[in-house]
N, CA, C and O atoms as CSV, one atom per row, in Angstrom:
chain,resi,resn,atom,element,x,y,z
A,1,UNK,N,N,31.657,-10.763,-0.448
A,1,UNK,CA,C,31.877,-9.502,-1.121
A,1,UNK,C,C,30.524,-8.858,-1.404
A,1,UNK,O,O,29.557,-9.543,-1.736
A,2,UNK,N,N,30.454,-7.219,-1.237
A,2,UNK,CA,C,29.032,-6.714,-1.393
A,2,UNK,C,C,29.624,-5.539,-1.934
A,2,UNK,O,O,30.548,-4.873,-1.467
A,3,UNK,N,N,28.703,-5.304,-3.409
A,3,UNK,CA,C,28.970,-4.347,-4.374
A,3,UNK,C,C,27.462,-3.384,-4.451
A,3,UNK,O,O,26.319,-3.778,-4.682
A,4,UNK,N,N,27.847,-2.316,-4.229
A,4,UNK,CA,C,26.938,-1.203,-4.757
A,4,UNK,C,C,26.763,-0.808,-6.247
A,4,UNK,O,O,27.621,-0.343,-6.997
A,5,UNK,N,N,25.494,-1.086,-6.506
A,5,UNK,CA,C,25.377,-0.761,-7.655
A,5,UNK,C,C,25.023,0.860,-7.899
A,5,UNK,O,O,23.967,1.007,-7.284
A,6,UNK,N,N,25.342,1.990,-8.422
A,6,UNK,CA,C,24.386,3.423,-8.400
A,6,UNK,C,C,24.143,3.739,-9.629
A,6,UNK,O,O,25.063,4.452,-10.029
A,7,UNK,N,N,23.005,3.482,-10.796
A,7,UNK,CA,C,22.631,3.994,-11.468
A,7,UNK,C,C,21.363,4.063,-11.852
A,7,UNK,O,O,20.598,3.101,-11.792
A,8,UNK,N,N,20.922,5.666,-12.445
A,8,UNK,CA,C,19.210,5.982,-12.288
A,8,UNK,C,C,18.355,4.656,-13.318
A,8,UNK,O,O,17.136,4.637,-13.489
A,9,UNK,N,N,18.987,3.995,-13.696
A,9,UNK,CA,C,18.024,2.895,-14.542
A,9,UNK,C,C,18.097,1.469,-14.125
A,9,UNK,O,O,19.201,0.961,-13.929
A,10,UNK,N,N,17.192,0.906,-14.000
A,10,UNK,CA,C,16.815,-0.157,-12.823
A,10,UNK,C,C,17.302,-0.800,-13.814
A,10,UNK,O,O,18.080,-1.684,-13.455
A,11,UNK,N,N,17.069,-0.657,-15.572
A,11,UNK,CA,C,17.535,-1.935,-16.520
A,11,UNK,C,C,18.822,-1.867,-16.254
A,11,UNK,O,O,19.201,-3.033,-16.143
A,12,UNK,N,N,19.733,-1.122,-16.085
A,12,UNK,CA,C,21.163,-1.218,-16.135
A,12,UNK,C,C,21.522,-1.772,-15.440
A,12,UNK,O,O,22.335,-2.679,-15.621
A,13,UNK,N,N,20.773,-1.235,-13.770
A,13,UNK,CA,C,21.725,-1.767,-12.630
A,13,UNK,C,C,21.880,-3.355,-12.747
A,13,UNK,O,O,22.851,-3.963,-12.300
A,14,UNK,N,N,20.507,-4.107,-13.583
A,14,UNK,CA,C,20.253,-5.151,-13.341
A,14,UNK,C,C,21.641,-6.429,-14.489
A,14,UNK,O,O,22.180,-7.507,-14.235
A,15,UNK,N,N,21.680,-5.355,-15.854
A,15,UNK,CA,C,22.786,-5.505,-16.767
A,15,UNK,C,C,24.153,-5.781,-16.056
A,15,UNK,O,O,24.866,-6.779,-16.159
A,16,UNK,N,N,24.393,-4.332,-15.098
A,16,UNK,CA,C,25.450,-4.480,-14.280
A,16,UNK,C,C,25.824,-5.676,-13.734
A,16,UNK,O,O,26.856,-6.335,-13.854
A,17,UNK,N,N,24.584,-5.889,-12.973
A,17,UNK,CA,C,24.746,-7.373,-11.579
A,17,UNK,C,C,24.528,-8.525,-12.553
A,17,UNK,O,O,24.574,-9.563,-11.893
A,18,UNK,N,N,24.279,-8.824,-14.033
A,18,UNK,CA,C,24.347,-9.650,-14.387
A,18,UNK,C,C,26.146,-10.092,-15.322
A,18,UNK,O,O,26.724,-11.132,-15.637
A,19,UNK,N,N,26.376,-8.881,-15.420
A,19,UNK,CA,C,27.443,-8.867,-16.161
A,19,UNK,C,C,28.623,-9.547,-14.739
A,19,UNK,O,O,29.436,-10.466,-14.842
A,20,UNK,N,N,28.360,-8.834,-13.712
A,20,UNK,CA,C,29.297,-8.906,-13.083
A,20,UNK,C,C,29.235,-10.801,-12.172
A,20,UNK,O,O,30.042,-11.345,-11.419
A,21,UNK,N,N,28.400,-11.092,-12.525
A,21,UNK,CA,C,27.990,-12.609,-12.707
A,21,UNK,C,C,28.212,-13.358,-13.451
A,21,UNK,O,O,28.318,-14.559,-13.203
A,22,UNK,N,N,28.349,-12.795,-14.646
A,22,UNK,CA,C,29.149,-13.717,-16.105
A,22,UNK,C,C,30.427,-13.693,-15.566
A,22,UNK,O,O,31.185,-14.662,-15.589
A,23,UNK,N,N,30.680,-12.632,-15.091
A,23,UNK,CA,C,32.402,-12.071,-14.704
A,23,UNK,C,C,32.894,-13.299,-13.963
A,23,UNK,O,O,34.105,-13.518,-13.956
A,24,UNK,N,N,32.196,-13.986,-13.439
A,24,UNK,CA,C,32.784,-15.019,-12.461
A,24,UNK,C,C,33.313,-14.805,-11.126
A,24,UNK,O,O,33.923,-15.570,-10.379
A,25,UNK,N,N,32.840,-13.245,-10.952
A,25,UNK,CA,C,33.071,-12.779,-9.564
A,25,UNK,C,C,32.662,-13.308,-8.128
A,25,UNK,O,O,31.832,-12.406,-8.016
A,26,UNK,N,N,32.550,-13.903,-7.096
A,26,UNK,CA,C,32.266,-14.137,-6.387
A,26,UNK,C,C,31.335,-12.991,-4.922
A,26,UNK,O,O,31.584,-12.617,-3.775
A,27,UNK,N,N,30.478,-12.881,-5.713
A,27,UNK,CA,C,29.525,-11.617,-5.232
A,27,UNK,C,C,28.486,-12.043,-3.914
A,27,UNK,O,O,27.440,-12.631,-4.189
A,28,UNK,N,N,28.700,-11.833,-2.967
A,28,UNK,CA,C,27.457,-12.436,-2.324
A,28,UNK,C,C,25.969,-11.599,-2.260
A,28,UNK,O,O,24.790,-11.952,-2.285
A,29,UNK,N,N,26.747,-10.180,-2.153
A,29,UNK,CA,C,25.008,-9.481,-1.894
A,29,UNK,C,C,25.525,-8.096,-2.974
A,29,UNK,O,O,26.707,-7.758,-3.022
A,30,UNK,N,N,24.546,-7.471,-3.710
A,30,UNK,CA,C,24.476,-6.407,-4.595
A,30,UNK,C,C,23.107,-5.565,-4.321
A,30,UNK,O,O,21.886,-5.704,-4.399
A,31,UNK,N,N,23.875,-4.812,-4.031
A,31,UNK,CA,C,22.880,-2.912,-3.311
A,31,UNK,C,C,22.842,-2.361,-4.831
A,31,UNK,O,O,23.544,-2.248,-5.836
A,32,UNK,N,N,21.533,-2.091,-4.317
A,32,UNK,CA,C,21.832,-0.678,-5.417
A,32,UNK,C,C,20.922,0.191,-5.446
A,32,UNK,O,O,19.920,-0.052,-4.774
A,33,UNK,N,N,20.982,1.595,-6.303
A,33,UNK,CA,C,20.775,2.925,-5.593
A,33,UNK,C,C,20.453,3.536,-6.840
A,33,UNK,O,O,21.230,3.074,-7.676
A,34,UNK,N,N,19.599,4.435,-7.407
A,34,UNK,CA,C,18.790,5.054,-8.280
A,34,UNK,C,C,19.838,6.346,-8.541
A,34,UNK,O,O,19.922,6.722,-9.710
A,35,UNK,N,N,20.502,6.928,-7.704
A,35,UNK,CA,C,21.480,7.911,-8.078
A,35,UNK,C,C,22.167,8.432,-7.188
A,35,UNK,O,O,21.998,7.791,-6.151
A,36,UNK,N,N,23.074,9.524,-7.002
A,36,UNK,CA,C,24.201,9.738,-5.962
A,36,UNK,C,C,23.531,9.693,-4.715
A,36,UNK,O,O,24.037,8.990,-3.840
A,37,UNK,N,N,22.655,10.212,-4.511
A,37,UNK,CA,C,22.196,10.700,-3.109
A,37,UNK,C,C,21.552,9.173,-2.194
A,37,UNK,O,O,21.734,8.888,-1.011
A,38,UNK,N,N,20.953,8.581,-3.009
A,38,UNK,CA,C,20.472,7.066,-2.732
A,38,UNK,C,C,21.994,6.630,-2.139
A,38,UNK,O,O,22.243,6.534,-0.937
A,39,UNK,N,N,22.903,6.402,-3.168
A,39,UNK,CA,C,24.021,5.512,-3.228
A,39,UNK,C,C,24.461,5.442,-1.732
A,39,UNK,O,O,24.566,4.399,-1.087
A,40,UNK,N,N,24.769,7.047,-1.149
A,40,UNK,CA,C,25.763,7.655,0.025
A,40,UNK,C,C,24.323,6.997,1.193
A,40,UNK,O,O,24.721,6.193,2.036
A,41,UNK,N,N,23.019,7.275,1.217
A,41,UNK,CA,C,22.148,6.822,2.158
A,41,UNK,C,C,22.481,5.352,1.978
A,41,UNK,O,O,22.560,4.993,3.153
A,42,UNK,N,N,22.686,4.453,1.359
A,42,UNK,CA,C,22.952,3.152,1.811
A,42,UNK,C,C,24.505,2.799,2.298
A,42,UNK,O,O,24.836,1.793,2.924
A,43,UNK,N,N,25.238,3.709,1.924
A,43,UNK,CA,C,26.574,3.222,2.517
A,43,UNK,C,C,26.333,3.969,3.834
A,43,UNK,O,O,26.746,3.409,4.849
A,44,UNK,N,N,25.618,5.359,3.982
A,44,UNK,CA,C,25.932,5.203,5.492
A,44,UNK,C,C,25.123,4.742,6.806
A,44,UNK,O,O,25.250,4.981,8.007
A,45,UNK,N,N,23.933,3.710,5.772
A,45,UNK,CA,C,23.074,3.149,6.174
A,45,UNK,C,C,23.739,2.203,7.343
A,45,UNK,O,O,24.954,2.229,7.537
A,46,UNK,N,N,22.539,1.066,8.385
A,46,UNK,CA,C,23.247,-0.123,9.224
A,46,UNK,C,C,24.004,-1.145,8.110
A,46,UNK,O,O,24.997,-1.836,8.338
A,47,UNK,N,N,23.618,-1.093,7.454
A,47,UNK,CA,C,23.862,-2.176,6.236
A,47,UNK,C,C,24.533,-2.031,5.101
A,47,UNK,O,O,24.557,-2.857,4.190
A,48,UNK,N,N,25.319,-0.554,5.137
A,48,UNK,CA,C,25.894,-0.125,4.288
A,48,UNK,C,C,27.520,-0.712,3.646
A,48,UNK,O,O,27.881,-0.429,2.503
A,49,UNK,N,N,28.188,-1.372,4.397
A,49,UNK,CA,C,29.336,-1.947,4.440
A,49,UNK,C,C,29.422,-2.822,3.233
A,49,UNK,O,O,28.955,-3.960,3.202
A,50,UNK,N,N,30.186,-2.105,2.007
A,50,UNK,CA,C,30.649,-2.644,0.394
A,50,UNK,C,C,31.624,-3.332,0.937
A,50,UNK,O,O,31.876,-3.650,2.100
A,51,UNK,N,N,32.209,-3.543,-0.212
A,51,UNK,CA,C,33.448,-3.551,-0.887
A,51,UNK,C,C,34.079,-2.712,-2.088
A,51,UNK,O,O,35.245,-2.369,-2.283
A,52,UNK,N,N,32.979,-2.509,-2.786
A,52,UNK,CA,C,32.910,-2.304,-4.670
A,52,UNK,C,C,31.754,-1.364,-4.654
A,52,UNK,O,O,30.713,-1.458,-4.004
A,53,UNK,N,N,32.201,-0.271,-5.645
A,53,UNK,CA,C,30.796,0.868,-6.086
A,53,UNK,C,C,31.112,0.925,-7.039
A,53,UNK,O,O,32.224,1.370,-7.323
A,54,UNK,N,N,30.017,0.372,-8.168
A,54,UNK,CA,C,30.016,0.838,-9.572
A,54,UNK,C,C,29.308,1.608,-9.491
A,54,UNK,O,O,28.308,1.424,-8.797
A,55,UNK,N,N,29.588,3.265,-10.419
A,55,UNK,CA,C,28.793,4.242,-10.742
A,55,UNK,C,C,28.534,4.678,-11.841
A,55,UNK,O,O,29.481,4.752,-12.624
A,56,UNK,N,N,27.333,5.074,-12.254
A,56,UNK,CA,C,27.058,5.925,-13.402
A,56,UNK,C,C,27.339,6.989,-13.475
A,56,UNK,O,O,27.632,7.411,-12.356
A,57,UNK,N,N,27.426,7.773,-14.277
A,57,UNK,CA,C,27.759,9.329,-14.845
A,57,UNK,C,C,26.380,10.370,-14.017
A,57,UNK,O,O,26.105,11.069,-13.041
A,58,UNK,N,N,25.850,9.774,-15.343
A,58,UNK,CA,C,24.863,10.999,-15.509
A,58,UNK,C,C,23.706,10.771,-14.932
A,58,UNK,O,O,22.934,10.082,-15.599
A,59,UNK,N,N,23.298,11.171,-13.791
A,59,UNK,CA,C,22.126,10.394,-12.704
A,59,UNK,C,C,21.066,11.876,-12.454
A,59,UNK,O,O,21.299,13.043,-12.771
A,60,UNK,N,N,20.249,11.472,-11.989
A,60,UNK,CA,C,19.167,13.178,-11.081
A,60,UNK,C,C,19.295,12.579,-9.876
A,60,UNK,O,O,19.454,11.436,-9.447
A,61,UNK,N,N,19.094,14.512,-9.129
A,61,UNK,CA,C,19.438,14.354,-8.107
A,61,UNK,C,C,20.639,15.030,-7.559
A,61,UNK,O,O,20.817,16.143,-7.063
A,62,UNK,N,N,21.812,13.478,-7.929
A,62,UNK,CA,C,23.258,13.596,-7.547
A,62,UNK,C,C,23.950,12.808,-8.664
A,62,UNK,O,O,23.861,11.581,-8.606
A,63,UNK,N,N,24.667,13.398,-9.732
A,63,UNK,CA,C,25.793,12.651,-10.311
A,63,UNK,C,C,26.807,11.940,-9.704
A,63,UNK,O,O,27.205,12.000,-8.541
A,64,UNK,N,N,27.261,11.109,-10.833
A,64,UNK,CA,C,28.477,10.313,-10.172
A,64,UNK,C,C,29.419,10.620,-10.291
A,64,UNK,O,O,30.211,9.698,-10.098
A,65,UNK,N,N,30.187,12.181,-10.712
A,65,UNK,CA,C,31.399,12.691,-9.967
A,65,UNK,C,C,30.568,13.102,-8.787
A,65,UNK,O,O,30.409,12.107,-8.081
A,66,UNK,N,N,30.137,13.865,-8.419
A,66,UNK,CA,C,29.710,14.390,-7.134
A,66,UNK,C,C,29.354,13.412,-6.027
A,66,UNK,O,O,29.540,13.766,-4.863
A,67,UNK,N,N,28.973,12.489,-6.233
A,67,UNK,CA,C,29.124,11.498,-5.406
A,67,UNK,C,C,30.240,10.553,-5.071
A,67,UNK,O,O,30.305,9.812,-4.091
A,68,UNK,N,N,31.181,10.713,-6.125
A,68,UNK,CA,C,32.572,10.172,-5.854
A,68,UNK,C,C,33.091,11.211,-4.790
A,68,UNK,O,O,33.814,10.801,-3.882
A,69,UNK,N,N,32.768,12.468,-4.866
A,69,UNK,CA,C,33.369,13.221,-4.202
A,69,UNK,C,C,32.685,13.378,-2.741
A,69,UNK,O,O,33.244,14.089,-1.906
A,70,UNK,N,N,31.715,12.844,-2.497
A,70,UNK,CA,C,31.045,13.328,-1.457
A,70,UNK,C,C,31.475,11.400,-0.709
A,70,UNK,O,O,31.539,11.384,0.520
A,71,UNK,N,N,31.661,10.358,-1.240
A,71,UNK,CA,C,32.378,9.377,-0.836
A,71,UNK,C,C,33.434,9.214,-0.381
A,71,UNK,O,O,33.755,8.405,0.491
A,72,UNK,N,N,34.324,10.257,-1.139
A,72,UNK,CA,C,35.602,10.615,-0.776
A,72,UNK,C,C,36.050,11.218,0.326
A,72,UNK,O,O,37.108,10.965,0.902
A,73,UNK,N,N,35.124,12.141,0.671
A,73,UNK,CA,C,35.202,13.378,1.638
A,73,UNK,C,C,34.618,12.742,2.930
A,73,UNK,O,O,34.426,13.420,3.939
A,74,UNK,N,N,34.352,11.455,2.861
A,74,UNK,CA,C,33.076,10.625,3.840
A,74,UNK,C,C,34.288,10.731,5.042
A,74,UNK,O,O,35.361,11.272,5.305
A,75,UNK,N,N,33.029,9.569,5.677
A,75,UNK,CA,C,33.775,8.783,6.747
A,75,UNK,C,C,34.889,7.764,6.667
A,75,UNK,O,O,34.734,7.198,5.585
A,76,UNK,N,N,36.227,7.119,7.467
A,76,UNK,CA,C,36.881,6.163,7.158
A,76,UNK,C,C,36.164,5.148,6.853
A,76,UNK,O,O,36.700,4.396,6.039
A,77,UNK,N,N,34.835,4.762,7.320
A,77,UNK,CA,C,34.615,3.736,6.676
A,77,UNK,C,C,33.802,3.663,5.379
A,77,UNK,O,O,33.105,2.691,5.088
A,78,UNK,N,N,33.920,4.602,4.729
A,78,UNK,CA,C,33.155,4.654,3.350
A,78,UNK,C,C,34.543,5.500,2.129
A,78,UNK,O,O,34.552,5.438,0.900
A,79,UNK,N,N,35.423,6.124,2.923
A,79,UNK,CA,C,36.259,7.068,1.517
A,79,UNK,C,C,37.664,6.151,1.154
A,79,UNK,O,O,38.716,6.701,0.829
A,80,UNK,N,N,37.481,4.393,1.281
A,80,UNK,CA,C,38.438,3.836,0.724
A,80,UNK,C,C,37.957,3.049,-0.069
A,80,UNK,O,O,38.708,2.553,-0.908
A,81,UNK,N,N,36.642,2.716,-0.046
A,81,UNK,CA,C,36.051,2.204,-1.019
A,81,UNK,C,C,36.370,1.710,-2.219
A,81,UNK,O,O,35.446,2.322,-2.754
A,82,UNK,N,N,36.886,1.116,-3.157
A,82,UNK,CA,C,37.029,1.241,-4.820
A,82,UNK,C,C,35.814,1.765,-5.379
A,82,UNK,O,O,34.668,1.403,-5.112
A,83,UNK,N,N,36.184,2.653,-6.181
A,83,UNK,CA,C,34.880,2.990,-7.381
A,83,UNK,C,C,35.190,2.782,-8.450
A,83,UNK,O,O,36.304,3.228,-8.723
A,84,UNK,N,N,34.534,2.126,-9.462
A,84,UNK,CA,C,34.582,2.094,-10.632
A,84,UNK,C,C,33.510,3.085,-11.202
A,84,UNK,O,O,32.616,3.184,-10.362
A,85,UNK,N,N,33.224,3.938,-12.420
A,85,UNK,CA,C,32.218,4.774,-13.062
A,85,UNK,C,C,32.279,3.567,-14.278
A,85,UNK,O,O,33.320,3.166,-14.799
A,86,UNK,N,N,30.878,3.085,-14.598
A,86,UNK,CA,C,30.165,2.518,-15.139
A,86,UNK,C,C,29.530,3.345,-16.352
A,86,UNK,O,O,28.324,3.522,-16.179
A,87,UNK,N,N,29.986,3.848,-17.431
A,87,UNK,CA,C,29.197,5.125,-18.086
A,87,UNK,C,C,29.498,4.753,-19.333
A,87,UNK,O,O,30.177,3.771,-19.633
A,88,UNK,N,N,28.849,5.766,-20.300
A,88,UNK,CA,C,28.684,6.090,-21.444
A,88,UNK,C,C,29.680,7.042,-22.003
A,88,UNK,O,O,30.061,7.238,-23.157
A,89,UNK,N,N,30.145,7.833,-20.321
A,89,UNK,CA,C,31.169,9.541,-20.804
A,89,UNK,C,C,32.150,8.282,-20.943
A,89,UNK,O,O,32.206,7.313,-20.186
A,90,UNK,N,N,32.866,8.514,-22.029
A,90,UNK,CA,C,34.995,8.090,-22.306
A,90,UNK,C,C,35.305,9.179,-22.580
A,90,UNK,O,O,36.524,9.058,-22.699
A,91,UNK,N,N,34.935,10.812,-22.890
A,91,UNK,CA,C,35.831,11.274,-22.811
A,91,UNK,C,C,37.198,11.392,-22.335
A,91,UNK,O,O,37.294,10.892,-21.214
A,92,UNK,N,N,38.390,11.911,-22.809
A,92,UNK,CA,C,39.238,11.999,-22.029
A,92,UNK,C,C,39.747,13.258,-21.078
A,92,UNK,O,O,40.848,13.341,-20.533
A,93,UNK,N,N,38.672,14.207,-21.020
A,93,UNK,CA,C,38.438,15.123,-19.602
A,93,UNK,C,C,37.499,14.498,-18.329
A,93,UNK,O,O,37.459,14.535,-17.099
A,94,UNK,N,N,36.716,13.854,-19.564
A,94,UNK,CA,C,35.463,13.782,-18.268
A,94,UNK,C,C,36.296,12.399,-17.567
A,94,UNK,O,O,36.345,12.605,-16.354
A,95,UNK,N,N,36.885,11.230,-17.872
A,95,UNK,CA,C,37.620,10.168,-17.040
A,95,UNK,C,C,38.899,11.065,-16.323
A,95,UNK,O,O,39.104,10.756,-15.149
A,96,UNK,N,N,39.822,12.184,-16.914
A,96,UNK,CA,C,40.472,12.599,-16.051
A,96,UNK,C,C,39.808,13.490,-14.478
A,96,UNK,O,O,40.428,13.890,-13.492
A,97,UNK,N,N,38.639,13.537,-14.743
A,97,UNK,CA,C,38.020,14.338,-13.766
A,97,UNK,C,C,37.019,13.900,-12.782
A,97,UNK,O,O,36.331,14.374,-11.878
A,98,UNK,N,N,37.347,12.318,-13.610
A,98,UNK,CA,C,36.622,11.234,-12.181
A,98,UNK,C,C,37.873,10.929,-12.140
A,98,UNK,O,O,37.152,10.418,-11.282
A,99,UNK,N,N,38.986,10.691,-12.147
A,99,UNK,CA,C,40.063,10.489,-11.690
A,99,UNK,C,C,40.633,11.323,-10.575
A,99,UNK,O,O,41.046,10.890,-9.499
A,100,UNK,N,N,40.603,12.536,-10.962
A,100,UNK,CA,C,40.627,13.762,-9.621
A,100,UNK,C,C,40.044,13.403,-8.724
A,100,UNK,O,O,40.535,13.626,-7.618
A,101,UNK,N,N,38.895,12.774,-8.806
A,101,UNK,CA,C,37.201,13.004,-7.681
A,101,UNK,C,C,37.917,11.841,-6.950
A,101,UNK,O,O,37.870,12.068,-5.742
A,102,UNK,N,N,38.566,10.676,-7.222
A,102,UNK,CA,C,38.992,9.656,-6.524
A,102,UNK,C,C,38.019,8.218,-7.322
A,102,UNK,O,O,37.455,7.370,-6.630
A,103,UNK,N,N,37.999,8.208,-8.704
A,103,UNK,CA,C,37.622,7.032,-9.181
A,103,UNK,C,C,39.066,6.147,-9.395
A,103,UNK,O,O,40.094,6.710,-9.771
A,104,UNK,N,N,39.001,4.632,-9.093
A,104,UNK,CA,C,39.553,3.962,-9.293
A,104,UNK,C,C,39.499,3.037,-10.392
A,104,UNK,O,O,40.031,1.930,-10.478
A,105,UNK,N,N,38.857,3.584,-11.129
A,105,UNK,CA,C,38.475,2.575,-12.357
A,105,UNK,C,C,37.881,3.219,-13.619
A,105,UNK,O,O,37.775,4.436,-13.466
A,106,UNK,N,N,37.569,2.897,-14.505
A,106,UNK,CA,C,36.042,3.029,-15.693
A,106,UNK,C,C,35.785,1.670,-16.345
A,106,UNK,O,O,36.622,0.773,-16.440
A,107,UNK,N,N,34.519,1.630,-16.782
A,107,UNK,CA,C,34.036,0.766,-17.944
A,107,UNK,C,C,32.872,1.592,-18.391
A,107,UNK,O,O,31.901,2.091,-17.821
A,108,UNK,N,N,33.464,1.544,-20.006
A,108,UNK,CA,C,32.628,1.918,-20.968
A,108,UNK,C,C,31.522,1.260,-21.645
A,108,UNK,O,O,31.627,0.392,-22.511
A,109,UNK,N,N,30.356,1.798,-21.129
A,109,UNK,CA,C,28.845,0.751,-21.807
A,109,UNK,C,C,28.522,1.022,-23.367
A,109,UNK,O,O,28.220,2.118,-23.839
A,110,UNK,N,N,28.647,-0.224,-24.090
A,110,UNK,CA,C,28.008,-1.203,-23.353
A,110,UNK,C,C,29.240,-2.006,-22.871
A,110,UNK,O,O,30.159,-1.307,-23.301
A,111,UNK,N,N,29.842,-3.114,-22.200
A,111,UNK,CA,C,30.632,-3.524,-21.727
A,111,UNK,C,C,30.480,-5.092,-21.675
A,111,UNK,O,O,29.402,-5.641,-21.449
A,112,UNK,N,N,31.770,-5.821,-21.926
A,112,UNK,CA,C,31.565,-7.541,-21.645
A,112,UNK,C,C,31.800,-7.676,-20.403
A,112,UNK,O,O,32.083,-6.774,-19.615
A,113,UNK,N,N,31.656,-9.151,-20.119
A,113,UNK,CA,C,32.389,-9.639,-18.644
A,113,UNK,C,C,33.818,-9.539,-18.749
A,113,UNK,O,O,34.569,-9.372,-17.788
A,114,UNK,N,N,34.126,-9.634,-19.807
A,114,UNK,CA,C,35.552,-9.636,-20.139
A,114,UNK,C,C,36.222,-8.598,-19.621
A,114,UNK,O,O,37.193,-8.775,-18.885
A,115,UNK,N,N,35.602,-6.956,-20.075
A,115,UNK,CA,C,35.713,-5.851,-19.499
A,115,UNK,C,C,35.768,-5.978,-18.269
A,115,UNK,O,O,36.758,-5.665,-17.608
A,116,UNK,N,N,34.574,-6.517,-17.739
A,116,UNK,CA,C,34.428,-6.191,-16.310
A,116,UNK,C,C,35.728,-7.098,-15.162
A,116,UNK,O,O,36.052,-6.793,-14.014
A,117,UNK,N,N,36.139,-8.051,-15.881
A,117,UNK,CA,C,37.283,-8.912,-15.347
A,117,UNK,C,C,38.447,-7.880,-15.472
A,117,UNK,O,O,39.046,-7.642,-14.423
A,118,UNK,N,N,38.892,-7.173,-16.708
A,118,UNK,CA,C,39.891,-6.921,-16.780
A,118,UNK,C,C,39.933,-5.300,-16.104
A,118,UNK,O,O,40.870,-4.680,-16.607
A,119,UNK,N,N,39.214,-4.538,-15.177
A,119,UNK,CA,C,39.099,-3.741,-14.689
A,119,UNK,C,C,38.770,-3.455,-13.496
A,119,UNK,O,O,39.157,-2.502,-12.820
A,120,UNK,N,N,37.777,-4.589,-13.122
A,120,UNK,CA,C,37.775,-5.100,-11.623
A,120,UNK,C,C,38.481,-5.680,-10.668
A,120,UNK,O,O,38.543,-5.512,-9.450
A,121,UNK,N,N,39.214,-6.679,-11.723
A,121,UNK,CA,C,39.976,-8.189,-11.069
A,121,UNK,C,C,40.842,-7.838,-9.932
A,121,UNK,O,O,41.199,-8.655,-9.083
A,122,UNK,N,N,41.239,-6.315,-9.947
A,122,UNK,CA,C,42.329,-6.082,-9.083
A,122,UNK,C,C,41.283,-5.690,-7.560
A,122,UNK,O,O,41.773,-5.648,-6.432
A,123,UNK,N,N,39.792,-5.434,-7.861
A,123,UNK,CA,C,39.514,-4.786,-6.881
A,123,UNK,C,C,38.799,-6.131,-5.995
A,123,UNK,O,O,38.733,-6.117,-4.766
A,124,UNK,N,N,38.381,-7.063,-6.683
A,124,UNK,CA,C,37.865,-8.359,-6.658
A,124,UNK,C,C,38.459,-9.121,-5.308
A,124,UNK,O,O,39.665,-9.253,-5.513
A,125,UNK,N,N,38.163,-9.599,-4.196
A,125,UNK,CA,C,38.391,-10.824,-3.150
A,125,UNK,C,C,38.630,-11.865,-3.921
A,125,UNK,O,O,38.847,-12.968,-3.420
């Protein structure tokens, strides 16, 4: 299993891939990408082939609705992807409107493994 990580803070992404390691996930390789525009250059990179994209919100550059959407709009082999948004927004516009974009998920930071089990597990090998 290979999960994309996309968010502009190297401490997070690293929070992320550790959390998702407590999680008990069975992860073999974890990408990750400084913000939307990074994210989409490694998926449509030689080496781009996920499983899993956790995203952040609020990135430079390219946000992570806009990059849900520009994932979405991709190629077959990148717009079935699961996404989860990894963020700080809980509003309940701003999750209905990564929901539109084609998010399959949220977790709200800061977040346990626990979280990350009970929101992933379905997307999980």
């Amino acid at each position: 299993m290979r999960v994309l990580i996309v968010d502009d803070s190297s401490v997070m992404r690293k929070i992320v891939a550790r959390g998702l390691r407590q999680a008990d996930f069975q992860i073999d390789e974890i990408l990750e990408a400084g913000n939307g525009q990074e994210g989409l250059d490694v998926l449509n990179g030689p080496n781009g082939k996920v499983d899993l994209i956790l995203s952040d919100w609020n990135m430079p550059i390219m946000d992570g609705l806009t990059f849900i959407k520009n994932v979405r709009g991709g190629s077959p082999d990148i717009n079935k992807i699961p996404i989860a948004m990894v963020t700080t927004e809980g509003g309940e516009s701003k999750v209905e409107a990564a929901d539109a974009a084609g998010a399959n998920g949220h977790i709200k930071k800061p977040f346990t493994p626990d979280m990350l089990k009970e929101v992933l597990g379905k997307f999980m090998k």
